[in-house]
N, C-alpha and C positions, 0 to 999 in steps of 0.2 A: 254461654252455656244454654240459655233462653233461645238464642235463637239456632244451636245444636240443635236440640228436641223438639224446634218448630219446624227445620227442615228434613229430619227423622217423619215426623208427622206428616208433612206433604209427599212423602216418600212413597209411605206406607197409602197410604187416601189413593193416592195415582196407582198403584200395584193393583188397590183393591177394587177401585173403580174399573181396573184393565181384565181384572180376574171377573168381575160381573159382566162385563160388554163380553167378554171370551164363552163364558158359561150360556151369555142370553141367547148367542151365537150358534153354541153349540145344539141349542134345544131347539131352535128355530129351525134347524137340520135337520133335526130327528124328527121334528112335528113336520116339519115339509116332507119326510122321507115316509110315512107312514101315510101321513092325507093326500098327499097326491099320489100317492098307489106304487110306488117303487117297494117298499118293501113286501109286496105282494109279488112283481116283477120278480125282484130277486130272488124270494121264493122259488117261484116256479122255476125259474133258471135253474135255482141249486136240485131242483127237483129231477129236472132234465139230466142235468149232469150224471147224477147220480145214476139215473135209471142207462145212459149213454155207457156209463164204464162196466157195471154190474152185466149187463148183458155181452158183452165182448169178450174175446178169447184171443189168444196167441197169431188165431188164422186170421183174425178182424187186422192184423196188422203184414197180413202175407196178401192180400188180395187185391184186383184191380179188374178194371172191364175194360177190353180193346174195344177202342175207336174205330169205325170205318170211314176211308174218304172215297168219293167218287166222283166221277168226270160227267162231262155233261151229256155224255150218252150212257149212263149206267158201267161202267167199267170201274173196276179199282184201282185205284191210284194208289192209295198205301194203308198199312193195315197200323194205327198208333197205337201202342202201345206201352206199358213203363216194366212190367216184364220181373214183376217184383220177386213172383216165386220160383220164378225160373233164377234167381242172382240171389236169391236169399242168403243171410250170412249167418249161423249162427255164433252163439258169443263167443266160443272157445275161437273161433275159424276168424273173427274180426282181429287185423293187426292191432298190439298193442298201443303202437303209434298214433292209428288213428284214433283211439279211443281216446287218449291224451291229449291230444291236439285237439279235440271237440272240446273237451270240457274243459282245457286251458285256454281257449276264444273263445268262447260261447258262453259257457257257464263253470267256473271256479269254485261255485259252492255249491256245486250239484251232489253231491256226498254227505252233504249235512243238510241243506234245507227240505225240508218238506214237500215241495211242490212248485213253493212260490219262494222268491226272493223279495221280502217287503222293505229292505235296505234299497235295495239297487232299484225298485220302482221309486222311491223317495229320490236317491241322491239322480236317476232320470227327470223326474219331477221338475230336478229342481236346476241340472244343467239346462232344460227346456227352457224356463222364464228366464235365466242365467241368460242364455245364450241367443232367447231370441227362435229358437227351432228348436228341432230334437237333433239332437248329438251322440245319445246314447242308448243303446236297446236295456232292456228292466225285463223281455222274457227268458224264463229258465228253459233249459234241453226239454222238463217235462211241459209246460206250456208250449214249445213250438211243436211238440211230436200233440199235443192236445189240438192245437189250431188245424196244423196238417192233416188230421184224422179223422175226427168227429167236426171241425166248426168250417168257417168259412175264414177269409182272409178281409172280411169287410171289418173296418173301424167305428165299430158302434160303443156303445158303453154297456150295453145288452152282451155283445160277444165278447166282451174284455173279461166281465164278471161271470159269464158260463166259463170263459177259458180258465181263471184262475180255479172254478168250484171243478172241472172234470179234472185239471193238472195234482188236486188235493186229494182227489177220487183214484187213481192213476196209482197214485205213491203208495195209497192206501193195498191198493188191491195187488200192484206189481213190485217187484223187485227193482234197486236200481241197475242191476245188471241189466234185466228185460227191457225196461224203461232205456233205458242208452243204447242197445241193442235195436230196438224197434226203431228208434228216430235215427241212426246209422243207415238202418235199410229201408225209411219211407221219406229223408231228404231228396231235394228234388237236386240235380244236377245239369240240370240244362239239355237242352241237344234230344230229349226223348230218355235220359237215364235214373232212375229214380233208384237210389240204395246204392252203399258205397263199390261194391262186386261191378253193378254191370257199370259207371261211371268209370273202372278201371280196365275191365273190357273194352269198352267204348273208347275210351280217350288213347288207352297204352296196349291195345291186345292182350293185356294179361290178367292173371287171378288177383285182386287186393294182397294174398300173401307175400307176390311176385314182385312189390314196390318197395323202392328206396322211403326212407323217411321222407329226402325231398318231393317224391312224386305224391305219396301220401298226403303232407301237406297240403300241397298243389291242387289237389284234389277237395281236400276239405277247405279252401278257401272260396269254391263254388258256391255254395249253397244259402252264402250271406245274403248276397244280391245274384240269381245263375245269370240275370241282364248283364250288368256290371262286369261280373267274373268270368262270363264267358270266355273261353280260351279260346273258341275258335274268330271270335271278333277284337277282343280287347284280352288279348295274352298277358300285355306290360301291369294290368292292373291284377289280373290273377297272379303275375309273380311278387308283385308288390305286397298282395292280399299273404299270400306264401310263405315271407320275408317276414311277417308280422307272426305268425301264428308261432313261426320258430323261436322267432324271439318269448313269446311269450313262455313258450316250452320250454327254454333257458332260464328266465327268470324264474318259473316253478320248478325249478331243479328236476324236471323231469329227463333232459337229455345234458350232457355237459357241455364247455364251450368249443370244443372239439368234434364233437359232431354235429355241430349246432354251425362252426364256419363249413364245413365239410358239404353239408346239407346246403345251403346258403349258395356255397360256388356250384354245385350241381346245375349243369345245363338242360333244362326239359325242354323234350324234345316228343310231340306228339305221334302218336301210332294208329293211327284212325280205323274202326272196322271197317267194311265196307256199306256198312247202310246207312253212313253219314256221310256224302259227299256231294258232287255238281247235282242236285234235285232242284231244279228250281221250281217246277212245280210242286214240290209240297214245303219248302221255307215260305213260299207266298201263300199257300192254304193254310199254313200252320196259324202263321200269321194275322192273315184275314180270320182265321177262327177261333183265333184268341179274340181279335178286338171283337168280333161279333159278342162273343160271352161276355166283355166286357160291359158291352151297350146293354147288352141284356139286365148286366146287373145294375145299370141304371149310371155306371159312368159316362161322363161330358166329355167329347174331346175339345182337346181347344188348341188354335195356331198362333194367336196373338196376345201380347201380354204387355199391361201398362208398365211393369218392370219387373227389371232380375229378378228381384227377386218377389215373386210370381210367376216367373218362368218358372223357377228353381223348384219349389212349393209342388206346381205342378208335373214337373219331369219325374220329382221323388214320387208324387202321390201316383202317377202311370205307370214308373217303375214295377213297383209295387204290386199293385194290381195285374198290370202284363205277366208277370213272372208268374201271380196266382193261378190265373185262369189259362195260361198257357200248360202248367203243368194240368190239371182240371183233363184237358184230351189226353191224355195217355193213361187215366183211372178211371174218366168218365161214363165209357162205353159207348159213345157217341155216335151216329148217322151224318155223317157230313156230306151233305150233297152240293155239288160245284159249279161254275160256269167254263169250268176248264175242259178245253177239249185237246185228246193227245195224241192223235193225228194233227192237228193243228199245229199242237207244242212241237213237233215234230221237224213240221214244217219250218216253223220259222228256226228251231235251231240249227238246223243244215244250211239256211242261209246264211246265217250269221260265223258258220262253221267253215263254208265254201266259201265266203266272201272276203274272210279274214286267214284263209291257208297258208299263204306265201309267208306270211309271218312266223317263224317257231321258235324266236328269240324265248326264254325262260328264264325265272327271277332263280333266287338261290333256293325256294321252294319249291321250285318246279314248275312253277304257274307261267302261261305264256304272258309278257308284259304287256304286250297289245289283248287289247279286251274289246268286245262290245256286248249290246245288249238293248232288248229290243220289249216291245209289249204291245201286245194286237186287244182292240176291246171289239167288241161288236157293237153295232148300232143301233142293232134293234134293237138291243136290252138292256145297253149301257153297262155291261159286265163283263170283266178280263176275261179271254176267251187264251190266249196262251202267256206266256213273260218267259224271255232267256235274261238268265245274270249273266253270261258267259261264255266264253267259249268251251267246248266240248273237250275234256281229258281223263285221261286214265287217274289222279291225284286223288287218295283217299282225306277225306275231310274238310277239303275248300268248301264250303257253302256260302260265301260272301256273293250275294243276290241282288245284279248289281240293277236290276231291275226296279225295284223300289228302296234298296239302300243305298246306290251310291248316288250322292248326289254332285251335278258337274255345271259349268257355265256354259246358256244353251246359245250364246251367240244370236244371229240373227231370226232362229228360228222362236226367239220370244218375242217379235215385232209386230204378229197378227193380232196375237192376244193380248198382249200389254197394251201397243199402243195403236196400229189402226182399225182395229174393231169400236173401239173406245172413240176412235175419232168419226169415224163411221155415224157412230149413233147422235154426233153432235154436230152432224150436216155438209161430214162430207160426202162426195162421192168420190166410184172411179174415176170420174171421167176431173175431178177438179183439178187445180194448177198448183204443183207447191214446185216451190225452188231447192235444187240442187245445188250450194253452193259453199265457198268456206265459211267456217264458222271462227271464228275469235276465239282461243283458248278450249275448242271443242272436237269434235274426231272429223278425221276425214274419210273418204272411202276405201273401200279394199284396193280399188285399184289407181287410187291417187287422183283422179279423175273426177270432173264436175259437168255435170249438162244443164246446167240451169232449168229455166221454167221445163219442167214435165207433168205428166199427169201422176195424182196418187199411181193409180194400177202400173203403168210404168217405174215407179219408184219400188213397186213392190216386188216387181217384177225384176227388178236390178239390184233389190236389196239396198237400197242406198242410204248412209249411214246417217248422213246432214237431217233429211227429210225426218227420218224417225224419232233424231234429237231434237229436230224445232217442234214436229209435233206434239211431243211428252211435255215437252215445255209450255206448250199451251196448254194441253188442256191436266197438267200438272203431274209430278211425279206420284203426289198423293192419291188421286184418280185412277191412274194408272195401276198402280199397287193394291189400288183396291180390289178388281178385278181378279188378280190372282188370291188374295184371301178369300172372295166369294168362292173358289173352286177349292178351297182347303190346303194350298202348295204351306206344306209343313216347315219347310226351314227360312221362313222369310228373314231377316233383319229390318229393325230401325234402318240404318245405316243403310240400308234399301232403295230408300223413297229419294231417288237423285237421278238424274239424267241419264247416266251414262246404266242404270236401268233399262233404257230406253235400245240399248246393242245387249245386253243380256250381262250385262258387270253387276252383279250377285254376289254378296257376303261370301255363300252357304253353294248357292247354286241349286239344281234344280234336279228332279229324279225321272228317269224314260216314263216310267207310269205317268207322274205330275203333267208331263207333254204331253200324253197320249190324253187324260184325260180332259185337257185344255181342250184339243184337236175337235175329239169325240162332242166338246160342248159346241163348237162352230156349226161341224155338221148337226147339232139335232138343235136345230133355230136357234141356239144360243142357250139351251135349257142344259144345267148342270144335272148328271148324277152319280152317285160317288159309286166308281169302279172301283167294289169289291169282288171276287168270286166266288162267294158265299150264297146260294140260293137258300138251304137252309138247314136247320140241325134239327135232327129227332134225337131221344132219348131211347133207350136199348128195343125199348117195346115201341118206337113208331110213331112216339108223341110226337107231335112238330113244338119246340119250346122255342124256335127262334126263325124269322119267314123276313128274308132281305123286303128293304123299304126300299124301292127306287122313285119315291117321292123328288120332282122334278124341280128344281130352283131355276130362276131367271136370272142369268148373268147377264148376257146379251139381246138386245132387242131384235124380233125373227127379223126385221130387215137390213141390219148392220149383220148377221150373222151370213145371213145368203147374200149381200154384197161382198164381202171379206171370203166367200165360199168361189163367187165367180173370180175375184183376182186372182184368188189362189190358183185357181184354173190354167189361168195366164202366166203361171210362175211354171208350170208343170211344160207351157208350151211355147213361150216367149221368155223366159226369165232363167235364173238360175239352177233349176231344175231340168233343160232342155234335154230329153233323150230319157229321162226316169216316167215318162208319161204310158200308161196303161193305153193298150193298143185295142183291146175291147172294152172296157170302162169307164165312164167317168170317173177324174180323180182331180184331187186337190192335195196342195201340199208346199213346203218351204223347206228350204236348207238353212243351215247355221254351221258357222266357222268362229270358231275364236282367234283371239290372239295367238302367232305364232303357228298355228295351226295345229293347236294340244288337243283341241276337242270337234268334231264333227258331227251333225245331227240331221237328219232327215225325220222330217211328220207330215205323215199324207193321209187322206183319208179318200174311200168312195163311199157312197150311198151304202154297204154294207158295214164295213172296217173302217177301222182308223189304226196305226201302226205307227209306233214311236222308235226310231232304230239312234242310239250314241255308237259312237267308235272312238275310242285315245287310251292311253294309259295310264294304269291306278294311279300310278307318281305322275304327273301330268308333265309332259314332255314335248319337243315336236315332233309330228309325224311329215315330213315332204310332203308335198302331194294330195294331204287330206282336207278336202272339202266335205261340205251336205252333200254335194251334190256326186260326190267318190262314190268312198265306199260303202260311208251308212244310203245313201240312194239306191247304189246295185241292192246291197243287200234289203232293201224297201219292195224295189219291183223284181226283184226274183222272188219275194216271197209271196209278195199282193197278184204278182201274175199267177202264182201254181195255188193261191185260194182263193182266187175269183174264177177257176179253169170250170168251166159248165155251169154256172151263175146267168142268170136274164141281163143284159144289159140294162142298165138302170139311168137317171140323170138326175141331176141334183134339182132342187124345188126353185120356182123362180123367183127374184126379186117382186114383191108386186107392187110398190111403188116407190118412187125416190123421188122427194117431194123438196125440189131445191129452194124452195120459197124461204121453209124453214132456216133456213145460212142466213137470211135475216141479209139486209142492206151492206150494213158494216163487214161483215165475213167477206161476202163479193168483192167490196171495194178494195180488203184486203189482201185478197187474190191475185186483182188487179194490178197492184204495186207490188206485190209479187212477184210476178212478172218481169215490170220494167227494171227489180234490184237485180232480177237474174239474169238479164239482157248486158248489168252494168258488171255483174259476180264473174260473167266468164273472160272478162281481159282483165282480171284480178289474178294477183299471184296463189299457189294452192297455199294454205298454212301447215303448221306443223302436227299430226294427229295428235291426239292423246287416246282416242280409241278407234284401233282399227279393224274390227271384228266384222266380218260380212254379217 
């Protein structure tokens, strides 16, 4: 019994001791929360709020200011806009459906709570530390129409506490009719659509009234992530997104299970207006002028990451942000001024248009299967100057830009930049001796053939497969790869950093832009700068709030840069490129073939341009026939000849010294035996490729 009531007593002592450490704890918050100034902060936050919703009307939630973009001769490119009172919906006129379906995925206790849900930010809380990440959203319909309105989309603790005091402010002053009404018609939908009307316009040609429950859905499964749920990139994920809402709409008894399977097998099928379709100048301004706003607001990009997850982290947290500040232009009223010229653009898509004719093979979409797609920067300025995704069609809604989104394996045309520039700078020249020969368990050439001791420039000149693999091999696949992260190339892998790198065998593969701006770095001494074409953004009245940085990075050293500029020369007029060579120009440039001969690439540049042209098909396949030097070549110098036509003859800067001393004893001697292996490689049998990419 004695020692019942002794361990009663240590019970109770541990409770109470738990209940004082909990209390000291508590005070120690409140005393931190007042002396270091936060509850003065929050304050005035709540203050703001206040004064943010009291001042607003019906029409603060109808408004928007068109965007203007412009070309680099003052021309309009396109007028952005989100078109909100033109689509406006009022509440009788919003489908039932749609109304249900928001607040059975979105928010479930948007009818009873107040503003805020303090449950579902706890039980988010607390899957977060659970889980290691977020898992779960904790804002209500009146919170995201509060964030989308009046706040910004940055992650402070500052904007978390204004969102939840204007979302209190909001409920107080509107109805929840209005309140769900309003965030109906100022969600964002991706594509340029802002509000449920013109999202159905846009996607289906028709009025919101005009939809099935399943296109409804469909519809309302946009706005989670419009990245993510894009329909016109990533369909399978908006149907999935879809697939979810209905179910949830089941579960709340709001539809039965019979319209709910009904809904579910419905086939969506897109109806695109026509002011979404092949623009490839403005998915690439759109673009480049999200990230601009992005930098603006003080986001990092980043291309490498110690692991997943850290990639992961950061994919969500650019997700995120891209989505904000992309919607941002179509409410903004923005001045966008560009490096895009459309004569230009013009030009090159007729080439890529005439050069790819004979093909009119079509998918089940309508889209021709053979693609290319090409991107000219300028030199002087180091900024896109046109980009084709595509070939030229009648098809409303294709906007897949294949210019900087798709990305393909560049074959031999990654050999300048990966690995003999890189060798360049550590004491070769053209003129030195590498062997041609089999390698043991490694590629052999396109054409099965070996020529023993040749000179670099001849090797490059031939493309030759041995050469490129022993070089990467010296001076490391690590080395190598590092080069392309100093130029930003976005989809590297780990799983990268290996030889057969060295022919262009890529994870992910590589984007026309990515090339072009590699190319762009050769010709300008080796000095990187990132080809945006964004010159700069003013605000309605004329401010400049955003002025391009073409701040210069050193990849390559200016003498390994114009030695790699002279071979290239050599490939134009000796090498695999023979017949694609500018008849009044200097020019430089390389071909790339892949395996099977799925992908084709030509990158050449003169003293003005630099011009990145791919050709093969989105399902990668074989094309007969297709080399660099085919059809991405013609279509290279039909378009480099008709914009270089009344230009000065120009020539490239000269080597001004190659200082063979530096190769040091050992390298020479190396050379040397070089030689006699390759004298001994050519009555050797060929071995069996593993990589055979020109």
């Amino acid at each position: 019994m004695a020692k019942r009531k002794k361990t009663k007593k240590s019970r109770a002592w541990r409770f109470l001791k738990f209940q004082m450490v909990l209390i000291s704890l508590v005070l120690l918050a409140i005393a931190y929360y007042f002396v270091g100034g936060y509850a003065a902060k929050v304050a005035s936050l709540r203050q703001e709020a206040v004064s943010l919703v009291a001042s607003s009307s019906k029409d603060t939630f109808r408004s928007s200011e068109t965007s203007v973009v412009y070309d680099a001769n003052g021309d309009v490119i396109s007028y952005v806009k989100g078109e909100k009172d033109v689509y406006y919906l009022e509440w009788e006129d919003i489908p039932l459906y749609a109304k249900q379906a928001f607040v059975s995925v979105e928010d479930k206790k948007f009818y009873s709570h107040h503003g805020v849900d303090y449950r579902a930010i706890v039980r988010a809380v607390w899957a977060m530390f659970r889980n290691g990440k977020v898992t779960q959203g904790a804002s209500t319909i009146t919170q995201q129409l509060a964030r989308d309105v009046f706040l910004t989309q940055d992650k402070t603790w500052e904007r978390k506490i204004e969102e939840i005091y204007v979302a209190v402010e909001l409920e107080k002053k509107y109805s929840k009719e209005d309140i769900l009404e309003f965030y109906i018609n100022n969600i964002y939908f991706k594509n340029g659509y802002y509000g449920l009307e013109a999202a159905a316009q846009g996607y289906f040609s028709k009025s919101a009234s005009e939809l099935s429950l399943s296109q409804l859905a469909f519809l309302c499964a946009i706005p989670n992530n419009p990245s993510y749920y894009n329909p016109l990139e990533h369909m399978d994920n908006t149907l999935t997104r879809r697939d979810k809402i209905l179910k949830n709409m089941l579960e709340d008894k709001v539809i039965t299970e019979a319209t709910y399977n009904e809904a579910v097998a419905e086939n969506i099928e897109l109806s695109m207006s026509e002011e979404i379709k092949n623009n490839y100048v403005e998915t690439y301004t759109y673009y480049c002028a999200t990230r601009a706003l992005m930098e603006l607001d003080g986001f990092a990009f980043k291309y490498e990451f110690s692991s997943d997850a850290l990639k992961e982290a950061y994919d969500a947290a650019y997700e995120e942000s891209y989505n904000a500040h992309n919607a941002l232009l179509f409410t903004g009223g923005y001045r966008i001024y560009t490096s895009m010229d459309l004569g230009v653009q013009n030009m090159l898509q007729q080439a890529v248009d005439s050069g790819l004719a004979g093909f009119t093979e079509v998918s089940e979409e309508g889209i021709y299967t053979l693609q290319g797609a090409a991107v000219c920067i300028d030199n002087n300025t180091g900024m896109v100057k046109a980009i084709v995704g595509g070939r030229t069609q009648e098809v409303s809604g294709y906007t897949l830009n294949r210019g900087y989104q798709s990305f393909r394996q560049p074959g031999s045309s990654i050999k300048p930049i990966l690995v003999y520039t890189p060798a360049l700078e550590r004491g070769y020249t053209a003129d030195s001796i590498v062997v041609d020969g089999p390698i043991e368990d490694g590629p052999s050439n396109s054409d099965g053939s070996y020529l023993g001791a040749i000179t670099l420039r001849r090797a490059v000149e031939l493309s030759r497969n041995t050469v490129a693999w022993n070089l990467l091999n010296e001076i490391t696949p690590e080395t190598g790869i590092s080069y392309l992260k100093a130029m930003g190339f976005s989809r590297l892998d780990q799983n990268d950093v290996r030889l057969a790198a060295a022919l262009g065998g890529f994870t992910n593969g590589v984007s026309p832009l990515e090339m072009a701006k590699a190319y762009a770095t050769l010709e300008n001494d080796g000095n990187y700068r990132n080809p945006s074409c964004i010159l700069k953004i003013t605000d309605a009245e004329g401010n400049i709030i955003y002025q391009a940085d073409q701040t210069e990075l050193e990849v390559y050293k200016t003498n390994a840069a114009r030695q790699m500029t002279d071979i290239l020369e050599s490939v134009m007029t000796d090498g695999t490129a023979r017949g694609q060579k500018l008849s009044d120009m200097a020019c430089a440039g390389k071909t790339g073939t892949t395996n099977d001969n799925k992908d084709g690439w030509f990158v050449g540049y003169t003293p003005y341009y630099t011009t990145s042209v791919w050709v093969g098909y989105d399902t990668p396949k074989e094309l007969p026939g297709l080399t660099g030097s085919s059809y991405p070549g013609n279509i290279w110098k039909v378009f480099m000849t008709k914009l270089h036509e009344g230009l000065e003859y120009k020539d490239f800067l000269d080597v001004t010294e190659i200082d063979t001393e530096n190769m040091g004893e050992d390298t020479l001697a190396e050379q040397a035996q070089m030689v006699e292996e390759a004298k001994q490689a050519e009555t050797q049998e060929e071995s069996s490729p593993n990589e055979t990419q020109e």
